[in-house]
N, C-alpha and C positions, 0 to 999 in steps of 0.2 A: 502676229506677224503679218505685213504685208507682201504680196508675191506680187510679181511684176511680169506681165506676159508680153513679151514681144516676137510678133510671127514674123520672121526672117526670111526673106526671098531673094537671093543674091546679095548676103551682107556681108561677105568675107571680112570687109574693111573695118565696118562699122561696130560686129560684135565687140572688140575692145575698149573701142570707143566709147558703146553706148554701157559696157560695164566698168568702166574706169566713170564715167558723169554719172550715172548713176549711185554707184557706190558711196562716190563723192560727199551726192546729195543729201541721200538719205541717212548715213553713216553721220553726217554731221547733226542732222536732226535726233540724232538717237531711238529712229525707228529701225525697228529688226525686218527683216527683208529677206527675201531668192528672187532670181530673176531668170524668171524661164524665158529660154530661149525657144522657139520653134524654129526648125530648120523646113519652112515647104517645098521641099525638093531640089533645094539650090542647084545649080550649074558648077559653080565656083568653088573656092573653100570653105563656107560658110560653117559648115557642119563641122572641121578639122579645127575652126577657130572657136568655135563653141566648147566642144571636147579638151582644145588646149587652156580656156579662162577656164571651165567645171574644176581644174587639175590644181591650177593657180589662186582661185579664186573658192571658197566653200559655198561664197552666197549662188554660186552660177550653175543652173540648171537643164538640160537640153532634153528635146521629144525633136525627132527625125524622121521627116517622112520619107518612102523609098520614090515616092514621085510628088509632081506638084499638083496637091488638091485646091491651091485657093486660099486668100488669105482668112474666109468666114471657117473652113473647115480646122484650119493652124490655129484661130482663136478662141475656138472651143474646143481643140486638144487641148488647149492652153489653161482652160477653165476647169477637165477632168484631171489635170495634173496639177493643179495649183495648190499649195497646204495652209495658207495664208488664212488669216479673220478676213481677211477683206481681199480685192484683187483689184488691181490697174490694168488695164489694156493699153500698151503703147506703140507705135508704131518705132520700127526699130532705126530708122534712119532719122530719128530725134527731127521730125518734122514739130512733133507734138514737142512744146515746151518741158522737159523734163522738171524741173522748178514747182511746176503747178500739180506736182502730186503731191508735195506736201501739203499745199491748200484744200487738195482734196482727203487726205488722211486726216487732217486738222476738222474737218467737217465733218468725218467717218466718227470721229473720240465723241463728237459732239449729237451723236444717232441717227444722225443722215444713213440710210443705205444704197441708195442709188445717186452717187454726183457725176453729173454729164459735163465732159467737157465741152464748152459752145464757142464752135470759130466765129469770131469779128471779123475775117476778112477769108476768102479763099488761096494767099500766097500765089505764088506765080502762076497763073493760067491763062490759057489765049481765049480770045474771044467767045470762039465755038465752044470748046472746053466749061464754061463757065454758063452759058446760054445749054449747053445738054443738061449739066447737072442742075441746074434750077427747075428744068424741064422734067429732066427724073424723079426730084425729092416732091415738084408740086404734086406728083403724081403721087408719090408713094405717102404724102400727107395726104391727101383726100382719101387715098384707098384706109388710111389706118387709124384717120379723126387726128392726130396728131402733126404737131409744125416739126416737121425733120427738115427744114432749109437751112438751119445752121447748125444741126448735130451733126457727132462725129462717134470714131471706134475706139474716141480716146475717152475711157468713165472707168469710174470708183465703184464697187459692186460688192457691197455683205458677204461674207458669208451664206447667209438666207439663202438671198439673191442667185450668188452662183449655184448651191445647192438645186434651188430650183429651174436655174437653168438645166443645167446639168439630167435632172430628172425627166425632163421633155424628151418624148423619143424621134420627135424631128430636130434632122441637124441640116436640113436644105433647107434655113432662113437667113433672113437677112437681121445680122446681129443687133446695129444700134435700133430697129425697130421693135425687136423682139426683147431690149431692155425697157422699154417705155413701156410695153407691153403690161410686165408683169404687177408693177403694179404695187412700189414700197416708197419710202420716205426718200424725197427726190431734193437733192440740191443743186444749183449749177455755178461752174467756175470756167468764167470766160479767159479767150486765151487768142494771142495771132500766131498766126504761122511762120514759120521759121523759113525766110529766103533760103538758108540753104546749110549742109550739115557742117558741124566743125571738123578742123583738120583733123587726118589721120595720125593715131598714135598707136604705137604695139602693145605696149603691156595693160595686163590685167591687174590690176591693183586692188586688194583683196579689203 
């Protein structure tokens, strides 16, 4: 089974959304599937829309935080809840191509344990925006031998993989370095970013 973790931060809208495209996707592929939601503390409904797909929906999964700790903390509740052979990180406002986890489950069959998803472009951002984080990842590649200027929070991760994530008793890291980290059978599948999310739709579609 693959689990599908999306840390949700104000997604009222989008949880239907992203479990109706989802569903879609993978349901056509004839991979078995949950898709955990994480609620990090929303403002909004997010957590009431979650609760209402779980009811609708069997593949739909929720973990709720009473406040918001942070999308790195949501994505390793995400990882301790996950039941899946294998696990996706998705960002829940379907920035990340949802399409290209099957390319990445397609490479999982195939004994890959670690497939990273690698942005070709960074999608809408200003100038500044774009000049910090080049500034940040040069940083945090030299600090860790590693080229993190086009990774992202969007990867394919074993079984193993999570397992040993999971086992480490620091959780104040930084996720996509501390997958590079550990150190297994690495693929990657390049992807661009999504100008902007699809329309809104209600139902949960099971």
């Amino acid at each position: 089974m693959l689990s599908v973790v999306l840390p949700s931060y104000n997604e009222e809208k989008m949880i239907p959304i992203a479990t109706q495209r989802l569903g879609g996707i993978l349901s056509g592929e004839g991979i078995d599937y949950e898709l955990l939601f994480v609620d990090d503390g929303s403002r909004d409904g997010t957590w009431k829309e979650i609760q209402r797909c779980s009811k609708e929906d069997r593949h739909v999964v929720g973990v709720h935080f009473s406040r918001n700790f942070g999308k790195e903390a949501a994505m390793f509740a995400g990882l301790e809840q996950a039941k899946g052979d294998c696990v996706v990180v998705l960002d829940c406002d379907l920035q990340h191509p949802p399409e290209k986890i099957v390319e990445m489950y397609r490479l999982w069959e195939q004994g890959y344990e670690v497939v990273e998803g690698i942005k070709e472009d960074r999608g809408e951002e200003s100038a500044f925006h774009k000049f910090a984080s080049n500034s940040f990842y040069s940083l945090i590649s030299r600090a860790t031998g590693m080229d993190m200027g086009a990774s992202s929070d969007f990867k394919l991760l074993d079984r193993k993989v999570v397992d040993t994530l999971n086992a480490l008793p620091e959780r104040n890291v930084f996720f996509r370095a501390l997958s590079f980290w550990v150190g297994f059978k690495k693929a990657e599948v390049r992807y661009r970013s999504r100008i902007s999310p699809p329309s809104p739709r209600r139902r949960c579609i099971s």
